[in-house]
C-alpha positions, 0 to 999 in steps of 0.5 A: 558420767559424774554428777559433776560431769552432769552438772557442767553438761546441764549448765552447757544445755541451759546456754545453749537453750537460753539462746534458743528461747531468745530467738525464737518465740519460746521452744520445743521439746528437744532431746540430747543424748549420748550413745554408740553415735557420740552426742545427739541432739534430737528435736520433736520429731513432730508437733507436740501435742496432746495427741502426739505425746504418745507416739513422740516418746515411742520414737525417742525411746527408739532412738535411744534404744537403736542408738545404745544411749547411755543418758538422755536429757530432756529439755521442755517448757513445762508448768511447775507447782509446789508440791503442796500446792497440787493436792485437790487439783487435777493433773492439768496444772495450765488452769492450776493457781500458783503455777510457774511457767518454766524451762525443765531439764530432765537427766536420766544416766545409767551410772547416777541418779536422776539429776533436772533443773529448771529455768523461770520463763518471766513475761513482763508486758511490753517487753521480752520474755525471758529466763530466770537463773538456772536452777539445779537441783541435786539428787535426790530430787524432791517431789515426782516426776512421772509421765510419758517421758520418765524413763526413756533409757532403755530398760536396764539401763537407769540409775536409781 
């Protein structure tokens, strides 16, 4: 894939979530992807939890695994920090000051560098919650990103 290409196939997703995220109340992880099946979307194959994240990555990785992916994108809610902002605290940025709810997208292809964009999740009292705009970020990508969900392409098959 293009970068191009990523950035139509990010922009088609965020519709698509926004839609979700309007219906119902917030969403769960969900993980697109393309390989010998065609284009796949897989949602959380269960709760997602503290105690589930481990085992939800090995069945993704899996997945893409038996499925040949070629990329793989990540959609989550997620908190997000200024870079700046994270020394001093821990890893757990839910208690963080200056924390930002936000919708992330995670592109992993074998062919360009990552590529993820983020959509604010805005709760005004009274009201609908609601997404910000969509913002892509273009390789390369500032700060770092780094967890159980970080290079879920089978090895090998990452770009850098």
């Amino acid at each position: 894939m293009t970068p191009s290409q990523a950035k139509e196939l990010i922009e088609k997703v965020a519709k698509v979530t926004e839609q979700a995220f309007r219906t119902c109340d917030g969403i769960d992880p969900v993980f697109h992807f393309e390989g010998d099946r065609g284009f796949t979307s897989l949602l959380c194959p269960m709760e997602y939890t503290p105690e589930t994240k481990d085992l939800v990555a090995a069945v993704i990785r899996r997945a893409l695994e038996i499925d040949n992916a070629k990329w793989v994108m990540m959609v989550s809610e997620a908190w997000s920090l200024e870079q700046s902002a994270l020394e001093g605290f821990p890893k757990d940025l839910e208690h963080a000051p200056g924390r930002r709810e936000i919708i992330f997208y995670r592109l992993e292809d074998t062919d360009i560098p990552e590529m993820a964009a983020e959509q604010e999740i805005f709760r005004p009292e009274g009201k609908p919650r609601y997404l910000g705009e969509l913002i892509i970020k273009e390789p390369p990508i500032s700060g770092t990103s780094e967890g159980r969900m970080v290079g879920l392409l089978p090895k090998g098959k990452m770009s850098s």
